[in-house]
N, CA, C and O atoms as a Tripos MOL2 file, in Angstrom:
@<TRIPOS>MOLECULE
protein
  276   275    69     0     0
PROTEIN
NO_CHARGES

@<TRIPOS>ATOM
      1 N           0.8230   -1.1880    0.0000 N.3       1 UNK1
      2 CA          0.0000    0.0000    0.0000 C.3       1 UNK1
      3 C           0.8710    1.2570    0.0000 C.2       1 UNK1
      4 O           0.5050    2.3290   -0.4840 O.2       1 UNK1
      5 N           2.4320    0.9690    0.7680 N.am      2 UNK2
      6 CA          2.9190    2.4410    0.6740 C.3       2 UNK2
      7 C           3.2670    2.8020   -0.8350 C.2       2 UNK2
      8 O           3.1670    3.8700   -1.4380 O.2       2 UNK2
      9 N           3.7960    1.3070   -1.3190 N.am      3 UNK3
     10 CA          4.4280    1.7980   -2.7480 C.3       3 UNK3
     11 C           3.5990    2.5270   -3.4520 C.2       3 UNK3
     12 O           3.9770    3.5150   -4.0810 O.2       3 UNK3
     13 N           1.6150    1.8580   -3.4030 N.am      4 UNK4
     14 CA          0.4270    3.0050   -4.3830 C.3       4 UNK4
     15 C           0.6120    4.4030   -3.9750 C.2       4 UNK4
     16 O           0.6180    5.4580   -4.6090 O.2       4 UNK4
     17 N           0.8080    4.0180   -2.3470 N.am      5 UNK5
     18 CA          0.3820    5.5530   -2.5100 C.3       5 UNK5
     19 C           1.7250    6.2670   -2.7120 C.2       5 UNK5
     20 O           1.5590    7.3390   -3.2940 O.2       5 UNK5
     21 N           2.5960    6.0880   -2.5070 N.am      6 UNK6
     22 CA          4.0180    7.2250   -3.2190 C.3       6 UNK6
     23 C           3.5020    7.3420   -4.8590 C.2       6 UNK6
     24 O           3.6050    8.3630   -5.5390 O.2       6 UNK6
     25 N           2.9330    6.0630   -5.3070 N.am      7 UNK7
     26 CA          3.1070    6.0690   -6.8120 C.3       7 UNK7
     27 C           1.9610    7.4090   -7.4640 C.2       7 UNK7
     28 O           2.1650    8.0690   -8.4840 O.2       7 UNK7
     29 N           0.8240    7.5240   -6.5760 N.am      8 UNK8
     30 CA         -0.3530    7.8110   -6.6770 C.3       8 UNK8
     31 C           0.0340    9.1370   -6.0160 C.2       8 UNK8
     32 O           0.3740    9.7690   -7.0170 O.2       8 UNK8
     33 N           0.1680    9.7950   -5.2010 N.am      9 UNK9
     34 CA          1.2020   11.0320   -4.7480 C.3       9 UNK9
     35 C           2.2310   11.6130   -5.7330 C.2       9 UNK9
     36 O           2.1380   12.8250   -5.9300 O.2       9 UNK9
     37 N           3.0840   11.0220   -6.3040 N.am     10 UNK10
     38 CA          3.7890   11.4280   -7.1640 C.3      10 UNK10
     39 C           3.4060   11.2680   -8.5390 C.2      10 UNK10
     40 O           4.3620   11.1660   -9.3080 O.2      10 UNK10
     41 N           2.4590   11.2270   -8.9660 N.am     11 UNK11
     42 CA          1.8420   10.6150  -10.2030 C.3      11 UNK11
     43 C           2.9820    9.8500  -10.8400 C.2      11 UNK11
     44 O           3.6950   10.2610  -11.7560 O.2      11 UNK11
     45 N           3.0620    8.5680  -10.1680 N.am     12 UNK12
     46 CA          3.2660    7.5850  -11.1940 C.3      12 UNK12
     47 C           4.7080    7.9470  -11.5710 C.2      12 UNK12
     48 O           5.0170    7.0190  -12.3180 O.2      12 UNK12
     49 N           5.7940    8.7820  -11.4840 N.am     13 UNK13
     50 CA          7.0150    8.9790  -11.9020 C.3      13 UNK13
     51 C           7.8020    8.3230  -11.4890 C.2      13 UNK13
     52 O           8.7680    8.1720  -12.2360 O.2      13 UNK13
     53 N           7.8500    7.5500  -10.0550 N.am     14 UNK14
     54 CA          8.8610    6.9870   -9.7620 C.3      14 UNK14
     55 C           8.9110    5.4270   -9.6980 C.2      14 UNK14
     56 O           7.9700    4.6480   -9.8490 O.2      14 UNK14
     57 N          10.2000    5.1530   -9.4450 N.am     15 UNK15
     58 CA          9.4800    3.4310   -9.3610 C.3      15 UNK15
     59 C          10.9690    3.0110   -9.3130 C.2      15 UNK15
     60 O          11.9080    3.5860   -9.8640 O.2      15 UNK15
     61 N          11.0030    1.8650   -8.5240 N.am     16 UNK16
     62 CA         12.4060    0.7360   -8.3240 C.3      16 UNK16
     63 C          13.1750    0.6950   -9.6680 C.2      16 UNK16
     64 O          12.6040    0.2420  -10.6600 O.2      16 UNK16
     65 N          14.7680    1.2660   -9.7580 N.am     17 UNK17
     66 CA         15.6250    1.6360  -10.5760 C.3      17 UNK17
     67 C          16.6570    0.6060  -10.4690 C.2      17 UNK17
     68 O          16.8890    0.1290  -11.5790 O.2      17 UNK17
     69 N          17.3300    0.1120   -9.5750 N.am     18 UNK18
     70 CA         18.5410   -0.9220   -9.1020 C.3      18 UNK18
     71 C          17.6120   -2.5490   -8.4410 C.2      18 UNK18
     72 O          16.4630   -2.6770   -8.0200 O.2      18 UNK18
     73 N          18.3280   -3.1960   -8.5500 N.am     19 UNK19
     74 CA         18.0030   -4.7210   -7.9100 C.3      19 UNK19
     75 C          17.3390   -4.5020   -5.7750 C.2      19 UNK19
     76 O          16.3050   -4.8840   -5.2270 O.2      19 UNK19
     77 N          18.2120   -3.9570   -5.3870 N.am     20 UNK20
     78 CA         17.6210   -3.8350   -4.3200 C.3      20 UNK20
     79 C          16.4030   -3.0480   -3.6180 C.2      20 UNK20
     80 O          15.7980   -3.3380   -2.5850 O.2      20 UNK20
     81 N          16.2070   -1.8060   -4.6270 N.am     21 UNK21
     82 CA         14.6220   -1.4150   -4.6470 C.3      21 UNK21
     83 C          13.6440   -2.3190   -5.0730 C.2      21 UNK21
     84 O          12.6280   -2.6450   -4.4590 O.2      21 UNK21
     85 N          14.1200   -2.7930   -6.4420 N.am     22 UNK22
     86 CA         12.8240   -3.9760   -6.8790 C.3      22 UNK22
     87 C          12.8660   -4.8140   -5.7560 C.2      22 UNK22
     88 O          11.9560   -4.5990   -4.9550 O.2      22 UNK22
     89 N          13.5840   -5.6280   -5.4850 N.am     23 UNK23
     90 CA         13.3790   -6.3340   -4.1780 C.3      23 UNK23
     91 C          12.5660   -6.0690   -3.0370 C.2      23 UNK23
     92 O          11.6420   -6.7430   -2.5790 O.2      23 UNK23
     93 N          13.1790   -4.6890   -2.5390 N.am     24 UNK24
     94 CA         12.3310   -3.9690   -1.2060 C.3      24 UNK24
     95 C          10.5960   -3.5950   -1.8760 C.2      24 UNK24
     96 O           9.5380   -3.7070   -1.2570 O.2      24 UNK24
     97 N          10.7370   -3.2750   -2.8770 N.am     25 UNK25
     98 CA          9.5010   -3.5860   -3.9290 C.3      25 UNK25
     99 C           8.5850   -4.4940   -3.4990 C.2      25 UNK25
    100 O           7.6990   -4.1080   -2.7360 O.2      25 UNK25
    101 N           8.6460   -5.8830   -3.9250 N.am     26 UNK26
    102 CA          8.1350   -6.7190   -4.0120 C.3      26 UNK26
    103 C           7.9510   -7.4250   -2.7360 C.2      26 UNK26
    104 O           7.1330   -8.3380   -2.6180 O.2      26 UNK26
    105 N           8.7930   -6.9630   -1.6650 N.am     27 UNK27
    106 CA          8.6370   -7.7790   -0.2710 C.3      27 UNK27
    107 C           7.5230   -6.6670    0.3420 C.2      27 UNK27
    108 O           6.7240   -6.9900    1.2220 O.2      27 UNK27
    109 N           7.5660   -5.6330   -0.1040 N.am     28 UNK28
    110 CA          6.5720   -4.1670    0.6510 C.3      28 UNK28
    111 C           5.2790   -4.9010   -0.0420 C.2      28 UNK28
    112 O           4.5020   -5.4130    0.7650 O.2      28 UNK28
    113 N           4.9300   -5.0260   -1.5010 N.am     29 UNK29
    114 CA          3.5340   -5.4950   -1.8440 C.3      29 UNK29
    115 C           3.4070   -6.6930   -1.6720 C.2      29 UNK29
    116 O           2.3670   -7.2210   -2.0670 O.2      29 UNK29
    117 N           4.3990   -7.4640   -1.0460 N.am     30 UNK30
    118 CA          3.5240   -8.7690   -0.5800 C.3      30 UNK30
    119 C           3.2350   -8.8790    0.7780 C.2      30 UNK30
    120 O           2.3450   -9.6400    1.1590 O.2      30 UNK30
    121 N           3.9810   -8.1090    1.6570 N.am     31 UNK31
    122 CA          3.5020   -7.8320    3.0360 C.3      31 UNK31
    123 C           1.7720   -6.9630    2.5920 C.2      31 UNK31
    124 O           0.6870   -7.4030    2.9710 O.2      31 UNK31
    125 N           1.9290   -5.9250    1.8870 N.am     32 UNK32
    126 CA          0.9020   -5.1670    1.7750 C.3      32 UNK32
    127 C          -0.5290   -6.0480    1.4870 C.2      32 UNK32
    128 O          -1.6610   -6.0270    1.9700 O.2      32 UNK32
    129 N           0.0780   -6.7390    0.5550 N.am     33 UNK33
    130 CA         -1.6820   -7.8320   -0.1680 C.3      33 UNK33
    131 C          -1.5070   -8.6770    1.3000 C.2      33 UNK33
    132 O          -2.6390   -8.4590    1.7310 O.2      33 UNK33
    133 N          -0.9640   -9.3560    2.1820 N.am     34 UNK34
    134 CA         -1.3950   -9.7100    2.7160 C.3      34 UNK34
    135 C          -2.3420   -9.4000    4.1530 C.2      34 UNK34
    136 O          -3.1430  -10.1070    4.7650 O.2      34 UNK34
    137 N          -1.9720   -8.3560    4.3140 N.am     35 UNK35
    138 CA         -2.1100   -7.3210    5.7850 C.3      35 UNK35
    139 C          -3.7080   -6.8130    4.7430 C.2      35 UNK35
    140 O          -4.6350   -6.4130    5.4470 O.2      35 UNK35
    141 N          -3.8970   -6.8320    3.6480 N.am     36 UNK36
    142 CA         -5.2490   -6.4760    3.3060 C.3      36 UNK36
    143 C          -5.7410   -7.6150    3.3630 C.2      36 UNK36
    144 O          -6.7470   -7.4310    4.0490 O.2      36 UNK36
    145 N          -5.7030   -8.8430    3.0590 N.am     37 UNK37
    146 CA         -6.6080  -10.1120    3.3460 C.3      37 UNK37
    147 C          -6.8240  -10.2580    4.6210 C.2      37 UNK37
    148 O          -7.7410  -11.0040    4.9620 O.2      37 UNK37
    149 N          -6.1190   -9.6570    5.5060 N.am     38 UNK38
    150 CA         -6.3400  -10.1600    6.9730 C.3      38 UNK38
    151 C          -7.3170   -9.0770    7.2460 C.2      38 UNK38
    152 O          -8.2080   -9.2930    8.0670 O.2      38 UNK38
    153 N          -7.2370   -7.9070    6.6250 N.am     39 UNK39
    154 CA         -8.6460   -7.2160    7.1800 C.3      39 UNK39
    155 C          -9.7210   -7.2020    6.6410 C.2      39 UNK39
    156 O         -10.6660   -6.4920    6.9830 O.2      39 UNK39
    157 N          -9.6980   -8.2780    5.3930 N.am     40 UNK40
    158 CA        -10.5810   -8.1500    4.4890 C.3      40 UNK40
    159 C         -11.5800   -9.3560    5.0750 C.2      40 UNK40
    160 O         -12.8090   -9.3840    5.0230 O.2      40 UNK40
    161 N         -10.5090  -10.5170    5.7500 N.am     41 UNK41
    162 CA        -11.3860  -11.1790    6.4650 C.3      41 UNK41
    163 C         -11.5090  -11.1250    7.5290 C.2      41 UNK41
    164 O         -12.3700  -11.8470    8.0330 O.2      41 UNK41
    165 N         -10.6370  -10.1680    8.4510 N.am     42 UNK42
    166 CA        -11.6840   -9.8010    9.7590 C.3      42 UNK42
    167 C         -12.8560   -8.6440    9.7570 C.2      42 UNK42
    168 O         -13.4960   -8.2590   10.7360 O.2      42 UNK42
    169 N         -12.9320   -8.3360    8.8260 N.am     43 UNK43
    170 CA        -14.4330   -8.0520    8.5530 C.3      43 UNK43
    171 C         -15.2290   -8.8270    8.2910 C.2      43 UNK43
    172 O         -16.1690   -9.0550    9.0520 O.2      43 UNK43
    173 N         -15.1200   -9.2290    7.5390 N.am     44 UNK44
    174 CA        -16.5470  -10.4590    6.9050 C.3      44 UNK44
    175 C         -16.6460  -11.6090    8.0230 C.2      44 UNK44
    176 O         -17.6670  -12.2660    8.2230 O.2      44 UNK44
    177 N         -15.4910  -11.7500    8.6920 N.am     45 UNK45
    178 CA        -16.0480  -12.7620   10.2200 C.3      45 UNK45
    179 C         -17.0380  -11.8670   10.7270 C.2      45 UNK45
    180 O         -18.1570  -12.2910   11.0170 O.2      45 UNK45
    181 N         -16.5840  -10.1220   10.9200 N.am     46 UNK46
    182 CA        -16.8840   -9.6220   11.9570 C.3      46 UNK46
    183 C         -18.8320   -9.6770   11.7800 C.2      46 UNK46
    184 O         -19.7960   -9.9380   12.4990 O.2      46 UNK46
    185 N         -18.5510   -9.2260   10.2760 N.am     47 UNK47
    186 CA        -20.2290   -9.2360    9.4660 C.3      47 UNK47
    187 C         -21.2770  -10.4080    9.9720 C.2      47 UNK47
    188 O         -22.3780  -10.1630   10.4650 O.2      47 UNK47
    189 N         -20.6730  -11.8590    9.7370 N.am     48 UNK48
    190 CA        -21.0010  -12.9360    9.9100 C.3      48 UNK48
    191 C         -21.5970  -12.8640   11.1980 C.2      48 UNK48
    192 O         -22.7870  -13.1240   11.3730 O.2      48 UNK48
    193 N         -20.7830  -12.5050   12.1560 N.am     49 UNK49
    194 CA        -20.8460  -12.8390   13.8180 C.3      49 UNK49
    195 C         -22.0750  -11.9010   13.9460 C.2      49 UNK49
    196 O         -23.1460  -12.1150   14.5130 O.2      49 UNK49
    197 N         -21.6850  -10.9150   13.3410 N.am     50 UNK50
    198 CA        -23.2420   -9.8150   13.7300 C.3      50 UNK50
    199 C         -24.4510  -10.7200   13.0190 C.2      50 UNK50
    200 O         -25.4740  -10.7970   13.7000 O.2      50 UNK50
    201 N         -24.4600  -11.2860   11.9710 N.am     51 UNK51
    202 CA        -25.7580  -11.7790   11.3310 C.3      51 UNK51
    203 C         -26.1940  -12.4340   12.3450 C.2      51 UNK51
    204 O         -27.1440  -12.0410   13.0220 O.2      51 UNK51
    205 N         -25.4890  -13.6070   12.5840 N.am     52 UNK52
    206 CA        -25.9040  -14.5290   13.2020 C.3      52 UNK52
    207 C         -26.3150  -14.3230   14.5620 C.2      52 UNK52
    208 O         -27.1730  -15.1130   14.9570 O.2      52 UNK52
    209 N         -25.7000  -12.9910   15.8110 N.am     53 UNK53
    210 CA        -26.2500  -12.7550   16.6690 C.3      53 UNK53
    211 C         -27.7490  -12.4560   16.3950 C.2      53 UNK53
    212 O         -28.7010  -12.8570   17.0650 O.2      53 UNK53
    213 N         -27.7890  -11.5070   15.0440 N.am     54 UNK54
    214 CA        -29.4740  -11.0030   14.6850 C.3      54 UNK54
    215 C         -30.5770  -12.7430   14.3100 C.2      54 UNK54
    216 O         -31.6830  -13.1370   14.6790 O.2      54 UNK54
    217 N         -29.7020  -13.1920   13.5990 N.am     55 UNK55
    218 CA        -30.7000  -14.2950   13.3880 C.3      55 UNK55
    219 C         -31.2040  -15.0930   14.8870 C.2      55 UNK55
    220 O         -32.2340  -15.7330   15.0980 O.2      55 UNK55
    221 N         -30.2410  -14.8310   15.6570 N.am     56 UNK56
    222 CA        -31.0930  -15.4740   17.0870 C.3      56 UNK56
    223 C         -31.6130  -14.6350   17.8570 C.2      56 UNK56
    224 O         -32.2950  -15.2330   18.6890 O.2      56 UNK56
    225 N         -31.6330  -13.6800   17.9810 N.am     57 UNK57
    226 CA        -32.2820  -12.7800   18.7250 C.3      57 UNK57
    227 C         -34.1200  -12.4500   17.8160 C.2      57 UNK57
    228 O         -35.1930  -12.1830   18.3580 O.2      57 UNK57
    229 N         -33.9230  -12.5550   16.9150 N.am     58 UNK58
    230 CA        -34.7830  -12.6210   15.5340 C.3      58 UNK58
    231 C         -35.8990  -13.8880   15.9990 C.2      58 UNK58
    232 O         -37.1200  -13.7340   15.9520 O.2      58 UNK58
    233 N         -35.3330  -14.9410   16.3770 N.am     59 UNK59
    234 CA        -35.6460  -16.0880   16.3670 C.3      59 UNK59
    235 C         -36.1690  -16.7230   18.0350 C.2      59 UNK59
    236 O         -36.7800  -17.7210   18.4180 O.2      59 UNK59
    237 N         -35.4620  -15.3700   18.7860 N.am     60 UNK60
    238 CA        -36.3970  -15.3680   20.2110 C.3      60 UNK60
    239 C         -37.4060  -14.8110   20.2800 C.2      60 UNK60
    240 O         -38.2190  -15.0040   21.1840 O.2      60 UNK60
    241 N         -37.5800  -13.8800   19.1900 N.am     61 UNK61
    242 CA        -38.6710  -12.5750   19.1340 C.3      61 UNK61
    243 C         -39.8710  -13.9760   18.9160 C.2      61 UNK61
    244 O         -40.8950  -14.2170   19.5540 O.2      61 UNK61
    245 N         -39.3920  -14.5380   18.0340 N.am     62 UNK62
    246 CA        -40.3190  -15.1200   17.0310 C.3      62 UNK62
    247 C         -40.8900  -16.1070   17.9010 C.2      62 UNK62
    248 O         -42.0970  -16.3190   17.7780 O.2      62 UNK62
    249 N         -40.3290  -16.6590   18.6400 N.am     63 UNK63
    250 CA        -40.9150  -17.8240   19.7140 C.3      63 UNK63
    251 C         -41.4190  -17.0050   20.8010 C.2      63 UNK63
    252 O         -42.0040  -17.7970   21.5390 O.2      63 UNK63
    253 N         -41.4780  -16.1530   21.1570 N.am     64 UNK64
    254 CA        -42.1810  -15.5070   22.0750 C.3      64 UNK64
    255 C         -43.5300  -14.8970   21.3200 C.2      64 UNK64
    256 O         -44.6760  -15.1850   21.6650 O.2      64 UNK64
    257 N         -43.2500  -14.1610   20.4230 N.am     65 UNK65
    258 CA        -45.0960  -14.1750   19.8280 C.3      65 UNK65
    259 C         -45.6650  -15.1440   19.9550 C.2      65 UNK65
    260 O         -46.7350  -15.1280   20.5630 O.2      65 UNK65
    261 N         -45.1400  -16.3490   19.4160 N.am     66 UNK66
    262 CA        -45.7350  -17.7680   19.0070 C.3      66 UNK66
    263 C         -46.2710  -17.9870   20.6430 C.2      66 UNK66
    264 O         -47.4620  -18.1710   20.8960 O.2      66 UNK66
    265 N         -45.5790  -17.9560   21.3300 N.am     67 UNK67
    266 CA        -46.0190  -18.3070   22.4290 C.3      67 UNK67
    267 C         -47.6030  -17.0370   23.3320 C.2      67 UNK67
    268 O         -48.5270  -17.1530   24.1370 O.2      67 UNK67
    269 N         -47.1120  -16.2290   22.6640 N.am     68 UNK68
    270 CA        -47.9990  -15.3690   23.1990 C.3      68 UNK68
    271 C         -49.5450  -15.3420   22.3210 C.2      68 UNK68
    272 O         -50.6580  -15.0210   22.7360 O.2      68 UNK68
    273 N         -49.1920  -15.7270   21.2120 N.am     69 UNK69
    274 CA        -50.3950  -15.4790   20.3540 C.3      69 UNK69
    275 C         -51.2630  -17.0910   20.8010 C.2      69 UNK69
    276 O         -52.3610  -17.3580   20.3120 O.2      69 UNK69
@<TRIPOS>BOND
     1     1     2 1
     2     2     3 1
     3     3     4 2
     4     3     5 am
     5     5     6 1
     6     6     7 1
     7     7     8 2
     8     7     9 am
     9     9    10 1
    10    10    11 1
    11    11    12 2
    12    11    13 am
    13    13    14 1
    14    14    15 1
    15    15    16 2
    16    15    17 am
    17    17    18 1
    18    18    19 1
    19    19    20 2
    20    19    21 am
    21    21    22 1
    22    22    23 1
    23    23    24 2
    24    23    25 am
    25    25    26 1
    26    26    27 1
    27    27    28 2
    28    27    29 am
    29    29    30 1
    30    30    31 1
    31    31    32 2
    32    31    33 am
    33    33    34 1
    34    34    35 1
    35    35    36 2
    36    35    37 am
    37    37    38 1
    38    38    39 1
    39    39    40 2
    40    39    41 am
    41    41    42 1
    42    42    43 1
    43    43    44 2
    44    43    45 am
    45    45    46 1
    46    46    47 1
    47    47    48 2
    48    47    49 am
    49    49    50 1
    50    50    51 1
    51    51    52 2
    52    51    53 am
    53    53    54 1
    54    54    55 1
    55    55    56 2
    56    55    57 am
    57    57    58 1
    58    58    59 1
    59    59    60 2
    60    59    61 am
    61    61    62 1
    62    62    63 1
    63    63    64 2
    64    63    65 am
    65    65    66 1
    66    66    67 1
    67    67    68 2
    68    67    69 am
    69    69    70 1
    70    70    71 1
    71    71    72 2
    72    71    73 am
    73    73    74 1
    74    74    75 1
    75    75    76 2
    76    75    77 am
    77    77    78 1
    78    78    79 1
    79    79    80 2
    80    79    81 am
    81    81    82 1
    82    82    83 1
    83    83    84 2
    84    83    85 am
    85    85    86 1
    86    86    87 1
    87    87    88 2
    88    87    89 am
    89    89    90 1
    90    90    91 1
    91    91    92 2
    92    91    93 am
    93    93    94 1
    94    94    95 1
    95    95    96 2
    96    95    97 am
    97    97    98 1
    98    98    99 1
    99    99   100 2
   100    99   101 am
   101   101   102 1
   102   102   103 1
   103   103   104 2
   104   103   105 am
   105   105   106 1
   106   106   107 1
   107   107   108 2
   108   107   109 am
   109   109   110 1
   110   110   111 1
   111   111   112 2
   112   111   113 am
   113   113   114 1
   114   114   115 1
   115   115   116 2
   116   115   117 am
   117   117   118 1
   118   118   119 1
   119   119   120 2
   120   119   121 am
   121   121   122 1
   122   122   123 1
   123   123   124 2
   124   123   125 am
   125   125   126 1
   126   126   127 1
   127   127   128 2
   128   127   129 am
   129   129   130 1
   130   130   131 1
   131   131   132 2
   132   131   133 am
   133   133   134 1
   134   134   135 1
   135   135   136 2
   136   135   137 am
   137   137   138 1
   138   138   139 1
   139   139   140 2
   140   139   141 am
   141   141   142 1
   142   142   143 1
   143   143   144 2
   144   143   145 am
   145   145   146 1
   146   146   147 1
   147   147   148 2
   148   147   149 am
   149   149   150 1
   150   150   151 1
   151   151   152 2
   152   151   153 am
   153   153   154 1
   154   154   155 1
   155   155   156 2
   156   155   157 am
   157   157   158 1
   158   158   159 1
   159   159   160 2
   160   159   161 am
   161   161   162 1
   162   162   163 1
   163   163   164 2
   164   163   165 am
   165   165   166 1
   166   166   167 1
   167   167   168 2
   168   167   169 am
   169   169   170 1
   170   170   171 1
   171   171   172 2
   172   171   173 am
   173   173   174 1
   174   174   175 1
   175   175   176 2
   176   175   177 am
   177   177   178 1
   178   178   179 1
   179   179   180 2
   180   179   181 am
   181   181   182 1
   182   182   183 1
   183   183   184 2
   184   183   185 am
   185   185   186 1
   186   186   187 1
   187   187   188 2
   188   187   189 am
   189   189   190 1
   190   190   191 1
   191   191   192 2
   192   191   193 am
   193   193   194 1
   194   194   195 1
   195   195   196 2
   196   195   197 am
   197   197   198 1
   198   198   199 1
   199   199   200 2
   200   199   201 am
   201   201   202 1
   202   202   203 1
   203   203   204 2
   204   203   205 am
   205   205   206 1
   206   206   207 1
   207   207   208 2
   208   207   209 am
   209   209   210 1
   210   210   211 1
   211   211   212 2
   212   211   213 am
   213   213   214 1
   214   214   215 1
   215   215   216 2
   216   215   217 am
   217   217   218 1
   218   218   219 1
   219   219   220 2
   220   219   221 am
   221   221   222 1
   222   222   223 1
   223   223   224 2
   224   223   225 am
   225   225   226 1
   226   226   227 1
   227   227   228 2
   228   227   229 am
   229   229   230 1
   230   230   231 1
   231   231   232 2
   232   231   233 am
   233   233   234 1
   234   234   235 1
   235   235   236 2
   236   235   237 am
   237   237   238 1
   238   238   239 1
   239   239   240 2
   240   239   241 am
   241   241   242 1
   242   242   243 1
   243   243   244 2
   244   243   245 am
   245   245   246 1
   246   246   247 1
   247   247   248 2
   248   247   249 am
   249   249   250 1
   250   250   251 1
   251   251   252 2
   252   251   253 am
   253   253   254 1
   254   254   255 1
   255   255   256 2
   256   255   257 am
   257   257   258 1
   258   258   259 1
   259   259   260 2
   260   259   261 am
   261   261   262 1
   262   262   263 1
   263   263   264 2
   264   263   265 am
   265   265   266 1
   266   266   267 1
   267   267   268 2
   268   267   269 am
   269   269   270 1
   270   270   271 1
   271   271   272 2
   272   271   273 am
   273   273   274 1
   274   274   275 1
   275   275   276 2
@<TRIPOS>SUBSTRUCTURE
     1 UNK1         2 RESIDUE 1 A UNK
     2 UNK2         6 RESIDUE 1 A UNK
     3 UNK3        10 RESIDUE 1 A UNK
     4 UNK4        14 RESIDUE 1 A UNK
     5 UNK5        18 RESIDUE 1 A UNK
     6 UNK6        22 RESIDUE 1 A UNK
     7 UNK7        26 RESIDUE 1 A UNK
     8 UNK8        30 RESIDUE 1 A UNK
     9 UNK9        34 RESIDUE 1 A UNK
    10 UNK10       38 RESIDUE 1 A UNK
    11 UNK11       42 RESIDUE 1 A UNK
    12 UNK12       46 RESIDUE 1 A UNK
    13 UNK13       50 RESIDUE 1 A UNK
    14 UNK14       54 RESIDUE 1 A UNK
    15 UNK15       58 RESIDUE 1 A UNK
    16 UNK16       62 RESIDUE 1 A UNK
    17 UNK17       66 RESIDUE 1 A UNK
    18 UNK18       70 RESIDUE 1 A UNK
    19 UNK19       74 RESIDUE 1 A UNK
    20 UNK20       78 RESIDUE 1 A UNK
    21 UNK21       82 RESIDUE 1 A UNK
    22 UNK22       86 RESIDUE 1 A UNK
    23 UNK23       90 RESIDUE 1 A UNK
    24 UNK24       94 RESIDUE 1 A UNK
    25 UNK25       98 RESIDUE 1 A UNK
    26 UNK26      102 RESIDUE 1 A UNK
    27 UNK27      106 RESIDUE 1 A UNK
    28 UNK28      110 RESIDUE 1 A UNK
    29 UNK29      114 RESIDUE 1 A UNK
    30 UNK30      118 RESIDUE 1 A UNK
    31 UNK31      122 RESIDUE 1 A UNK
    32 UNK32      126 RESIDUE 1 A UNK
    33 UNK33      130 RESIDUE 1 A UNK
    34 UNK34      134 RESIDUE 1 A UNK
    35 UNK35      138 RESIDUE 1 A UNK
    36 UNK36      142 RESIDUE 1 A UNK
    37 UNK37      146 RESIDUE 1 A UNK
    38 UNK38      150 RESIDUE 1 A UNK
    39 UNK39      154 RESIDUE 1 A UNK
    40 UNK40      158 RESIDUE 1 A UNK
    41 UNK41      162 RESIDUE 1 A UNK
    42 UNK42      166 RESIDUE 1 A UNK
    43 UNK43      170 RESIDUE 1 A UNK
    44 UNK44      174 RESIDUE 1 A UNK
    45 UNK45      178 RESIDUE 1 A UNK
    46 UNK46      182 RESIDUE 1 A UNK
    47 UNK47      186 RESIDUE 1 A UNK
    48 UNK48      190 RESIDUE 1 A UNK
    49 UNK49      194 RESIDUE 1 A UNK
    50 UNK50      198 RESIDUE 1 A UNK
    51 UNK51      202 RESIDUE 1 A UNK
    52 UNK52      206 RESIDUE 1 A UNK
    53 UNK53      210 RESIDUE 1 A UNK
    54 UNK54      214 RESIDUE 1 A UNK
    55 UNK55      218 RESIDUE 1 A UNK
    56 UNK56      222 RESIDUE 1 A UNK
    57 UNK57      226 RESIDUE 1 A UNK
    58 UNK58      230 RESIDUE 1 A UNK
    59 UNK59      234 RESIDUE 1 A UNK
    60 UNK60      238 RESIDUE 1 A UNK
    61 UNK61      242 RESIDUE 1 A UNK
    62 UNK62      246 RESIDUE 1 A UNK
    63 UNK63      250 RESIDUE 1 A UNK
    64 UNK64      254 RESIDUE 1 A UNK
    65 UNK65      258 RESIDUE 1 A UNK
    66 UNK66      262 RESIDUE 1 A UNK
    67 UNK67      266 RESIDUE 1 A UNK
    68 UNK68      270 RESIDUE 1 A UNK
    69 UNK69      274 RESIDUE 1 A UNK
């Protein structure tokens, strides 16, 4: 993510010139894609966990009418 955004900040002019930038390159966007999957799925757990609290709370409502009606 830092490399977009320097790239995206500087419009796009600069970029890894020698072997050891490309390197530091490629170890920065693979740390980067991964540190986004990890929040990409601690959200969608986080989403999940909320559904499913609603589907039971949903589902007490629902047995208590039943019971009341």
């Amino acid at each position: 993510m830092l490399y977009y955004a320097l790239l995206t900040s500087s419009l796009n002019e600069i970029g890894p010139v020698n072997e050891i930038e490309m390197i530091f390159t490629i170890i920065l966007l693979l740390i980067s894609s991964v540190v986004n999957a990890l929040i990409f799925s601690e959200i969608s757990l986080l989403i999940t966990t909320i559904s499913q609290r609603d589907q039971v709370s949903q589902q007490q409502l629902d047995d208590a009418n039943t019971v009341m009606d």
